[in-house]
Structure formats: C-alpha cells, structure tokens
C-alpha positions as CSV (number, residue, x, y, z in Angstrom):
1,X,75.5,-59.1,133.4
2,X,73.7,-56.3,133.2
3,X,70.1,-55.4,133.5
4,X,69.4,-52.5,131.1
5,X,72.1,-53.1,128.6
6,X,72.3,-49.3,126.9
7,X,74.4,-50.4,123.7
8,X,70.0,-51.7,122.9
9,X,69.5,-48.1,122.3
10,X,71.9,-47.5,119.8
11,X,70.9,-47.2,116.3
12,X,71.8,-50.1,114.0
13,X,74.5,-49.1,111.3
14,X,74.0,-50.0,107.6
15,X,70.4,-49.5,105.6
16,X,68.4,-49.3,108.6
17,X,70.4,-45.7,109.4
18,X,69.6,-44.2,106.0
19,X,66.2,-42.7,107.1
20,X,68.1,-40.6,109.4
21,X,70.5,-39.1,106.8
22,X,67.8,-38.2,104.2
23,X,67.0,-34.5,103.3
24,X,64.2,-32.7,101.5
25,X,64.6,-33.6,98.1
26,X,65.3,-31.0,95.7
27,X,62.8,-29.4,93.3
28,X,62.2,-30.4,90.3
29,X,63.9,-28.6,87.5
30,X,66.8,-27.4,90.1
31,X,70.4,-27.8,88.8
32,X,72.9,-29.6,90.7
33,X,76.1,-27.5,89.9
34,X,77.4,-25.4,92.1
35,X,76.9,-21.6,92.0
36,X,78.9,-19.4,89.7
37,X,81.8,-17.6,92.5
38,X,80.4,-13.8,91.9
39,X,84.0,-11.0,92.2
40,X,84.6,-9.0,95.6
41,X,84.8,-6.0,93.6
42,X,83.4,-5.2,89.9
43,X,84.8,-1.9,87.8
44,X,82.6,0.3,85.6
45,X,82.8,-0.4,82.0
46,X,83.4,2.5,79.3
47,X,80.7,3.1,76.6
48,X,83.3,3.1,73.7
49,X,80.9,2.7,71.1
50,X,78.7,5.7,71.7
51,X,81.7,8.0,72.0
52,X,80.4,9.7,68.8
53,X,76.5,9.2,68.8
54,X,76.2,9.9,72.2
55,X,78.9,12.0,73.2
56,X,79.7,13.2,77.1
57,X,79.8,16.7,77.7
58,X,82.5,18.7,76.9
59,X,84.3,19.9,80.8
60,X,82.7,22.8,82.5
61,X,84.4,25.5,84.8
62,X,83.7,27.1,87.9
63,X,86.1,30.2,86.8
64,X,86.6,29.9,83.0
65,X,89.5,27.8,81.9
66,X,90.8,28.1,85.5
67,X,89.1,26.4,87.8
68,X,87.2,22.5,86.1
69,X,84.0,21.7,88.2
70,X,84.1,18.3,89.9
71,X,87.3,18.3,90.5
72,X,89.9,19.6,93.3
73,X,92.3,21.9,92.2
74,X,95.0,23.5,94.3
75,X,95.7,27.3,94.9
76,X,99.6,27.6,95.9
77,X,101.1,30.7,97.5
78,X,103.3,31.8,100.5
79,X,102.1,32.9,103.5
80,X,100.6,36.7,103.9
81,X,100.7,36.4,99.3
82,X,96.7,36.8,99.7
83,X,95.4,33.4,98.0
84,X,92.9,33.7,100.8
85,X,91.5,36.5,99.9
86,X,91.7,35.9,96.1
87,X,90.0,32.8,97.1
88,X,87.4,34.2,98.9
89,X,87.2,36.8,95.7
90,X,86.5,34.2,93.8
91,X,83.8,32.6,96.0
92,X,81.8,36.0,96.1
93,X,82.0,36.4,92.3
94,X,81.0,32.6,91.8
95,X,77.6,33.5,93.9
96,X,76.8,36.8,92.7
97,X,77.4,35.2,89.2
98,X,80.0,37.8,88.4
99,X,83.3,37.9,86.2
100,X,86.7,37.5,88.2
101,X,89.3,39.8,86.6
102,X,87.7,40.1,83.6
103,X,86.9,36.2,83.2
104,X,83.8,34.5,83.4
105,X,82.1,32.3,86.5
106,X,79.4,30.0,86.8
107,X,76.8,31.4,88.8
108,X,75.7,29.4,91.3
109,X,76.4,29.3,95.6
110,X,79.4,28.8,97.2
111,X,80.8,27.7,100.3
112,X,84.0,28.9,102.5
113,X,85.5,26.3,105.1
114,X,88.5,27.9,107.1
115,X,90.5,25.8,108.8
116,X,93.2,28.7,109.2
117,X,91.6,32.3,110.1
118,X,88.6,32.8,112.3
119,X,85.1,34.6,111.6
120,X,86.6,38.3,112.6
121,X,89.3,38.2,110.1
122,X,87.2,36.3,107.5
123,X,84.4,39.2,107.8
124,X,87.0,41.8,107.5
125,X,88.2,40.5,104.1
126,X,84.6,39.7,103.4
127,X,83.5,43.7,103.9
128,X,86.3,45.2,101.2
129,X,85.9,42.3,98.7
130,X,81.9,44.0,98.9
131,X,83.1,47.3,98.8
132,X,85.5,47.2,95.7
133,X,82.9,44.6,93.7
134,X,80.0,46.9,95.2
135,X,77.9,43.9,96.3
136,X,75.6,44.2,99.0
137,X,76.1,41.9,101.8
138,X,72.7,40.9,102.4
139,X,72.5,39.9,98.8
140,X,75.8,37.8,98.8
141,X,74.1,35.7,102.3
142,X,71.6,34.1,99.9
143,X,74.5,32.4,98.1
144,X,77.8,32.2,99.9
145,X,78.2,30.4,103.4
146,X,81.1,30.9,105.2
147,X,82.3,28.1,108.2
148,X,84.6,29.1,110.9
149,X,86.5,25.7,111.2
150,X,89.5,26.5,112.9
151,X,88.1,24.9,116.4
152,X,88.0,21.6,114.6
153,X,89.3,21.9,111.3
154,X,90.8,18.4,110.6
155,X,89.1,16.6,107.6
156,X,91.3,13.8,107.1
157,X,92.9,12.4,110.1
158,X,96.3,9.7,110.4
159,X,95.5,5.9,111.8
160,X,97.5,3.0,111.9
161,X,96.4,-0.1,110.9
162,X,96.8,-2.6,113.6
163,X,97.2,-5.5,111.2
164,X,99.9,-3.8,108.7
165,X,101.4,-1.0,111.3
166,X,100.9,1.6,108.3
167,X,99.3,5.2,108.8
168,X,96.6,5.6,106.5
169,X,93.7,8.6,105.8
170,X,90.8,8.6,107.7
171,X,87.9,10.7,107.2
172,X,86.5,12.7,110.4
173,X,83.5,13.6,111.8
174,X,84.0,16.9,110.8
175,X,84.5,16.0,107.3
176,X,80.5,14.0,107.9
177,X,79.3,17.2,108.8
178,X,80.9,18.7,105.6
179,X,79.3,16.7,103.5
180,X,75.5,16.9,104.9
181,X,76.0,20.7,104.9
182,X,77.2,20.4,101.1
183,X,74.1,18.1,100.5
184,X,71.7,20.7,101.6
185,X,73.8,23.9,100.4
186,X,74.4,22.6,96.9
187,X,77.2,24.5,95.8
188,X,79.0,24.7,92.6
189,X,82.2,26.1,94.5
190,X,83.9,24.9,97.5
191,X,87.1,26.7,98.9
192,X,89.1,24.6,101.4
193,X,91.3,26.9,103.5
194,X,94.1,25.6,104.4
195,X,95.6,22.1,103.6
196,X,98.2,22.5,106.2
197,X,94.9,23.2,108.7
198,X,93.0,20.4,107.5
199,X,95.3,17.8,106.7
200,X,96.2,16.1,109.6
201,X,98.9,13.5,108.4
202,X,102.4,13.5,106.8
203,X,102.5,15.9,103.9
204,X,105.3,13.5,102.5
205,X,103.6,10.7,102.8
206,X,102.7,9.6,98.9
207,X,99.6,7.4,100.0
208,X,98.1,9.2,103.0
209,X,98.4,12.3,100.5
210,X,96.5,10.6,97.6
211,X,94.0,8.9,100.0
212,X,93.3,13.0,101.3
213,X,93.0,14.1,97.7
214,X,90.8,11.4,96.9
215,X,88.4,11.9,100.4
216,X,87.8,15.5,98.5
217,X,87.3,14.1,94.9
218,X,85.0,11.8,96.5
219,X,83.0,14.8,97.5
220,X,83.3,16.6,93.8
221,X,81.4,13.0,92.1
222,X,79.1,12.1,94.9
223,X,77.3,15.0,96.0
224,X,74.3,16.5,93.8
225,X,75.7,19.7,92.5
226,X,79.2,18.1,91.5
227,X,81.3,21.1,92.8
228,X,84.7,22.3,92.6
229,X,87.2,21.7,95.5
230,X,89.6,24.8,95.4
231,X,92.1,23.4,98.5
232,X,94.6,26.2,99.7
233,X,98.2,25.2,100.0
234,X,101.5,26.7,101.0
235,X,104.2,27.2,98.9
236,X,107.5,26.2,100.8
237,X,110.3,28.6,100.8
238,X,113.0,27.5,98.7
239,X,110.5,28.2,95.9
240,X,110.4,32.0,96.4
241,X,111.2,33.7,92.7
242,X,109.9,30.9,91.3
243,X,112.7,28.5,91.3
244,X,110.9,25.4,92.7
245,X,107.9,23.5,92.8
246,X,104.8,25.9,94.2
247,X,103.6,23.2,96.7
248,X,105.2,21.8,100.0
249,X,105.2,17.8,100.3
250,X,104.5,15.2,98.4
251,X,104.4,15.4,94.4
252,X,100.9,13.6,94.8
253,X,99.8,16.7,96.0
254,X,100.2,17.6,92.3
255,X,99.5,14.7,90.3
256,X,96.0,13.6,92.5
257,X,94.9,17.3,92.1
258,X,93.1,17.7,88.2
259,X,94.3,21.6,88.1
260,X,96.7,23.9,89.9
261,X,97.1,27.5,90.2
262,X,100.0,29.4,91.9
263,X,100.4,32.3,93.3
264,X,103.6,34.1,93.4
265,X,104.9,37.9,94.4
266,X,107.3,39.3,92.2
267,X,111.3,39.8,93.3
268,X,110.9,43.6,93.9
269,X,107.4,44.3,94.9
270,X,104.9,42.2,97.1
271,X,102.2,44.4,96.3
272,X,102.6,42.6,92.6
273,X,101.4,38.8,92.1
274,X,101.4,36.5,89.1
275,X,98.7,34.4,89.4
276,X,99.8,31.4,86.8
277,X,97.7,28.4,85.6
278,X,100.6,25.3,86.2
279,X,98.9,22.5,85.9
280,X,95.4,21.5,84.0
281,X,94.4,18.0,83.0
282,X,91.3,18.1,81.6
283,X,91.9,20.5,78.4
284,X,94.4,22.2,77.0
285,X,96.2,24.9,79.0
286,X,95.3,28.4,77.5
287,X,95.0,30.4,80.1
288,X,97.5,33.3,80.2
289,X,99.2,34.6,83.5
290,X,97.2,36.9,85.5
291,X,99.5,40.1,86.8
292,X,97.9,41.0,89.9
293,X,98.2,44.3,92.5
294,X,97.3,44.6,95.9
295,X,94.6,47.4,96.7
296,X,93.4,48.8,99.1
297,X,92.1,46.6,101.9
298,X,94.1,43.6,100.4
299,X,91.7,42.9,97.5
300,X,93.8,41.9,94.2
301,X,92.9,43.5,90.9
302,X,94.5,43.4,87.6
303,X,97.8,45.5,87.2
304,X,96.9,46.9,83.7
305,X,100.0,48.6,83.2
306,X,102.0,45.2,83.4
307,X,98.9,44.0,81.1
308,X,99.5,46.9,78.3
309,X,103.3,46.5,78.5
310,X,102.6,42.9,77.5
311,X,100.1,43.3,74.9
312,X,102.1,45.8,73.2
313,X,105.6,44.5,72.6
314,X,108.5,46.6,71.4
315,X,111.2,43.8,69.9
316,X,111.0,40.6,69.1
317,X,110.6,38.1,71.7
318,X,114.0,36.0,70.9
319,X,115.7,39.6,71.1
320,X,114.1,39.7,74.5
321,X,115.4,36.0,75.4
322,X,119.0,37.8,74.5
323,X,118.5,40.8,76.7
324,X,117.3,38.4,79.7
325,X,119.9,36.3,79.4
326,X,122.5,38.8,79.5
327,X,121.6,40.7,82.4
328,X,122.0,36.9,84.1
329,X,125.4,37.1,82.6
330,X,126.1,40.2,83.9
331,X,125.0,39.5,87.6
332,X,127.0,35.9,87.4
333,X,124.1,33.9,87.5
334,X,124.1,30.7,85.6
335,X,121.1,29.6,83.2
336,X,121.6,26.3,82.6
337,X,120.2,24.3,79.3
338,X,119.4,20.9,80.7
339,X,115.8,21.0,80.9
340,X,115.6,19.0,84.3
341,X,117.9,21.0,86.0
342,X,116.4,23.5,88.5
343,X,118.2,26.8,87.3
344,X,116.5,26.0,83.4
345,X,115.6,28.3,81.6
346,X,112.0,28.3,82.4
347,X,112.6,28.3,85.8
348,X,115.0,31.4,85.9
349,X,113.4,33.7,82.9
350,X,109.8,33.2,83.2
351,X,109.3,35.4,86.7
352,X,111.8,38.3,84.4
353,X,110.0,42.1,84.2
354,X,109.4,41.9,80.2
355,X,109.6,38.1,80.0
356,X,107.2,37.1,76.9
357,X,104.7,35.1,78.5
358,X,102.5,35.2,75.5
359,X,104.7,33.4,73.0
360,X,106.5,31.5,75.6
361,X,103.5,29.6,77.2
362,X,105.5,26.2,78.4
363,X,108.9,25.0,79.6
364,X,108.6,23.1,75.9
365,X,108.2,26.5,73.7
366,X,111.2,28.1,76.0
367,X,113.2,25.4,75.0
368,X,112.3,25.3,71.8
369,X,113.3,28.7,71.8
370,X,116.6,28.3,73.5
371,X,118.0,25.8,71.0
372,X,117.0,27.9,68.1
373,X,118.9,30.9,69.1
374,X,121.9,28.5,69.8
375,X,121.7,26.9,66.1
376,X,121.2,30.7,64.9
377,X,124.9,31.6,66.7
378,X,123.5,33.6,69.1
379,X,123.9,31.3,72.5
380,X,126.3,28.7,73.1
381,X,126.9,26.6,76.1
382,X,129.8,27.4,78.4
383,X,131.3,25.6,80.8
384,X,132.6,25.7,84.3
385,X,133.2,24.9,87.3
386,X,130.6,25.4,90.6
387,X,131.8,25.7,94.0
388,X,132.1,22.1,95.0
389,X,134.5,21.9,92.0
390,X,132.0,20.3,89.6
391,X,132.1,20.6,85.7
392,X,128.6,22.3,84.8
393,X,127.1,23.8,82.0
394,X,125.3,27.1,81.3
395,X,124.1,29.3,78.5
396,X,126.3,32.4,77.7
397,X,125.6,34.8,74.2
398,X,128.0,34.7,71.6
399,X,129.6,38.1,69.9
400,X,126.8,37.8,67.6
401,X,124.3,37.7,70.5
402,X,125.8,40.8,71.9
403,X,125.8,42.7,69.1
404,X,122.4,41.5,68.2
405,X,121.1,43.3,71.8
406,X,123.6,46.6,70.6
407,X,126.1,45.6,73.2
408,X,129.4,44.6,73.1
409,X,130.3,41.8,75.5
410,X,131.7,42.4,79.2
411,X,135.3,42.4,79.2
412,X,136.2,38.6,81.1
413,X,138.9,39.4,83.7
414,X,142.0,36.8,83.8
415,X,140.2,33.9,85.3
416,X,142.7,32.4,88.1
417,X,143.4,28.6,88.4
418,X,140.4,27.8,90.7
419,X,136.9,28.9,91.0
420,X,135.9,32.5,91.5
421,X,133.0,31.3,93.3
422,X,134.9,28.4,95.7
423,X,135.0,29.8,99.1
424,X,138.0,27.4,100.4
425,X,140.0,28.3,97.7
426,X,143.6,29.5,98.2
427,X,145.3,32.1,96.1
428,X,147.1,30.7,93.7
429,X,151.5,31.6,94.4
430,X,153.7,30.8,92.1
431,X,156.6,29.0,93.5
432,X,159.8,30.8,94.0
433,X,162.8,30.4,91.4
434,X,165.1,28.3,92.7
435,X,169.0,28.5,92.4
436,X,170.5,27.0,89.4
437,X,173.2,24.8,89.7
438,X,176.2,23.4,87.6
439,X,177.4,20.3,87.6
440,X,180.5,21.4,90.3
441,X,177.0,22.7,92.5
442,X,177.7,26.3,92.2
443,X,175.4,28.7,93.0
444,X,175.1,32.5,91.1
445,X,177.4,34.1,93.8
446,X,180.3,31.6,93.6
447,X,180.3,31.9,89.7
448,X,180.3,35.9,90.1
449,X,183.7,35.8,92.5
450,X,185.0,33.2,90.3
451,X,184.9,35.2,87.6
452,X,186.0,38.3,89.5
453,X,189.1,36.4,90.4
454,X,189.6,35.4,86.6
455,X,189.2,38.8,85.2
C-alpha cells in the first residue's frame, strides 16, 4: 500500500463541492431573461407624416435643370466630340458663378480630376475657355482646382474575393486622397474625366459597375458641400447618328447614374453638336436640346441660327414628320413602328435637320405622333423582307401623305421575286418552254413534215 495516497486530495463530490461552483450573486432588481438579439444592420425610416408640415426641399442644380447636385450624372460623347472641354466650360462658369449657354449655375468652387489628358493640354483648353468667357485666370484660381490624375488615375479598382471567387469594386488610395481634398475644397461641382481612365474593372460587369457608381454617390451624400459628380464617358461606336445607346457597357451605367447628358456631332458637320438631356430622375425632363458649334480654340457656343430656325417654324410639325419620313423613303431606309426596335422612329428622326424637337420632346410624344398620322391616312405600315429573308415592318406615306407634302409618290419599279437588298440572291430565269408532246410523242417538227407530206 501506499504511503501518501493522492486520491486524499481530491475534492469530495456532492454538497461539500457546491462552495466551489458558486458565483457572485446578482443584484437586486436585475432580470433574469436573456438579452433582446439587437439586428446586424438597421435601415433609415421615412418621416411620412411630416411630408406636408415639414416638407424637404425641392432638388437643386449645379447647371439649371441639367446637372441635380448630390448626385452623379454622366456626360456621353465620342472621342475628340469636346465633352471635355464643355465639361471644363462648365466647371469655370460654376466658379465664376456665371450662366452656361444662356442657363443658370450655382456659384460656388469646382474641382477638375483628369484621369485622361495631362496638365499641358488641360491649361491649353483652360486659356481659350478664359479668353471667350473673358475671365481672368487669377480670378478663376480662387475657385476652380484642377488635378492632373493621369499618373494614377484609377478610383475604383477590381478584387476577387477569395471566399466567393467574384471580382468586386474597391476603392483606392487615390480615390482617399479624393475625398480629403474634396473635404477641404468644398465644391459644389466635381467633373470626373474619364470613366474609361478611372474605372478600372469590367465595364459590363452589372455589379462592379453599380458598386463604382455608388463609390461616387457615396461622395455626393457624405461630404459637407454635397456636390455634383459630372463622370465623363465614351459613347461606343455603333451609336454614331444617334442610333444606339450614348454609353459603352453595362445599362447600370445608366440606371445607377440620377441624370445623363449626351453629346452627339451631327451627320454632316462635326463642328455641330446636340448636347441632349436623356435621362433625369429627380424632376421632370424640360430641358430642350442644346445646338452647339465649335469656335475657335475648341470652346462650344450656341449655334443661333439652328436656334432661330427652330423657334420660328414654317409648317406644321406632323407635315414635317411627312417630309422626314419620305426622304427615308426615298434613300431606302426603313423606319420601323415597333417602339423597341432600334431603327424607331425616335431613334432615326430625332438627329433629322428640321426635326421638331420642341413638340416632339420624348420617344412617347413621337409615337403618339406616328400613330395619329396613321389613323389620319397619311402613314401605313409596309411590309417586307430584310436581307436575311425576314418578314419586317416599316412605315411608308400613303397617296394622301404625298400629296399632303405636294409630292406625288416615287414611281415603285417591278419588284423581282427576292429581296433587292439580299446580296446572295440569284436572278430570277424563267425556265425554258419545253416541247409539247402528243400522245404518239411527237414533237413540233415531226407534226410540221407530217403535215407537209399530207398536204
């Protein structure tokens, strides 16, 4: 046996080990339930009651009716169409508290971030926007700051998620920066230059578009003067004469944005722009398109003899419909009437010399429009066939359309069995006649010597 038997040094079990499981008793007054589980994440509720005492205010604009303040808004265009120097336009009349093309801005400083061209360029265009708005330079320094970005331009950045495998938007460090400069510049205005610059991700990519978009509104609600996020974007080409959408990539690039203006040189002349109000979601949409021409140094003014050919109208705007739609007939292009079809109406007329702009504000009044003429006898629909063979559908005047215009209608030539326009199709020979028999299976000749032989 043992001398120093250890199991002595164990504590007894039962009522003697209850001293050792005791704690500090609780307070008096304490409740014993369990805490109420608080959410991970809580949402910000709405005052709907006050909606009437204590109204919000109504939306304000950097540029008036244009441009809403704290909130991003795209400028489309194509390359060399000068959105950065109407951008830049824009900034200088936005800190010298000047109107832009005749429409009001808020006064208040600016900022310039270029991601795309460098500070020699961007104080060339900077020198004849001075000289045609006849500001003085040292003036404009007070309130406008310009940032050459194109060293390090990326704001938003792609990473992948180790856990998912999924890209996703991350801000940068220069996008930090950005946002202590806009905390101690407090501008009203900031002009992003270019999305293709600082956008480094898939422009396709729904979500790493929104998340971008939403980095920037971010800005617009967070820091102290609430500014306005004009991003720069490029217009891809299939939308040259205004028969697609005025941004490259993803739709969210549209729908995340609260306002969009586009750019676009007309067919004929480069020198001309319409600058066109496509998108606004904070008010109505009232703003008319802006003819533009290119001066002198690149700066873009108002074309006010497109402006006065507008204002002052010589016909009625349905008989300029007719006269639209007929030199489309003329040149063999189609206007189709399906509203979601990308040769519509709106699509193809709208960029027309001598289009009606002013009664015709929408894709919904053009339509409007369109249909009316047709129940009038004016239009119809016509169909035929495209150069895969397909059965379409396009808009074509009626006699009484023609003669409604003082023209009689072009002559149609005799349309062959296939399509005009189908490149693979062959000409159309009729077969040859071939020799009729009788029932003894003579041909012409042998009747012609019988006969001979009978006569």
């Amino acid at each position: 046996m043992l001398e120093n038997d250890w199991t002595q040094n164990v504590p007894p079990y039962g009522n003697e080990r209850e001293p050792y499981l005791e704690s500090e008793p609780a307070p008096a007054g304490a409740d014993d339930s369990l805490p109420e589980p608080q959410p991970l994440v809580d949402l910000p509720r709405v005052d709907v009651a006050g909606v009437i005492d204590t109204p919000s205010p109504p939306p304000d604009f950097v540029w008036d009716g244009m441009v809403p303040c704290g909130h991003v808004c795209l400028l489309s265009g194509h390359g060399g169409s000068g959105k950065s120097t109407f951008a830049l336009q824009l900034a200088v009349a936005t800190a010298m508290g000047l109107p832009l093309l005749g429409i009001p801005t808020r006064p208040g400083r600016a900022l310039f971030f270029s991601g795309e061209d460098a500070g020699p360029l961007l104080r060339h265009r900077l020198a004849a926007v001075c000289r045609t708005l006849d500001i003085s330079p040292h003036a404009l320094a007070e309130h406008l700051l310009v940032l050459d970005a194109t060293e390090s331009p990326a704001l938003g950045e792609s990473i992948r998620d180790r856990e998912t495998g999924r890209d996703f938007i991350a801000p940068t460090t220069v996008y930090g920066r950005l946002w202590e400069i806009l905390t101690e510049h407090r501008p009203v205005l900031v002009v992003v230059d270019n999305a293709s610059d600082v956008f480094e991700g898939n422009e396709n990519d729904r979500s790493q578009v929104r998340g971008f978009v939403r980095s920037l509104a971010k800005i617009c609600r967070q820091v102290g003067s609430h500014p306005a996020i004009l991003l720069l974007t490029h217009t891809p080409k299939q939308a040259v004469g205004g028969r697609g959408e005025s941004y490259s990539g993803s739709t969210a690039w549209h729908n995340s944005a609260r306002a969009r203006l586009s750019l676009t040189p007309t067919k004929d002349d480069d020198s001309r722009l319409t600058l066109s109000l496509d998108k606004l979601n904070i008010g109505p949409r009232t703003a008319e398109p802006l003819h533009l021409v290119r001066s002198h140094g690149g700066v873009l003014e108002l074309d006010e003899g497109a402006h006065n050919a507008e204002d002052a109208p010589s016909e009625p705007p349905t008989t300029t419909l007719l006269r639209l739609l007929a030199d489309f007939v003329r040149r063999g292009e189609r206007v189709s009437p399906e509203p979601k079809a990308h040769t519509n109406a709106w699509a193809m007329l709208r960029e027309e010399t001598g289009f009606p702009r002013k009664r015709y504000r929408n894709a919904g009044a053009l339509l409007t429009a369109m249909r009316q003429l047709e129940r009038d006898g004016l239009i119809s629909r016509e169909d035929y066939r495209d150069a895969h063979r397909k059965t379409r559908t396009a808009w074509a005047l009626t006699t009484k359309g023609w003669k409604e215009i003082g023209e009689s209608a072009p002559s149609a030539p005799s349309a062959p069995s296939y399509h005009e326009s189908a490149p693979d199709a062959a000409p159309y020979e009729s077969a040859p006649s071939a020799p009729s028999y009788r029932a003894g299976g003579m041909g012409e000749r042998e009747r012609a010597v019988k006969a001979h032989k009978e006569a």
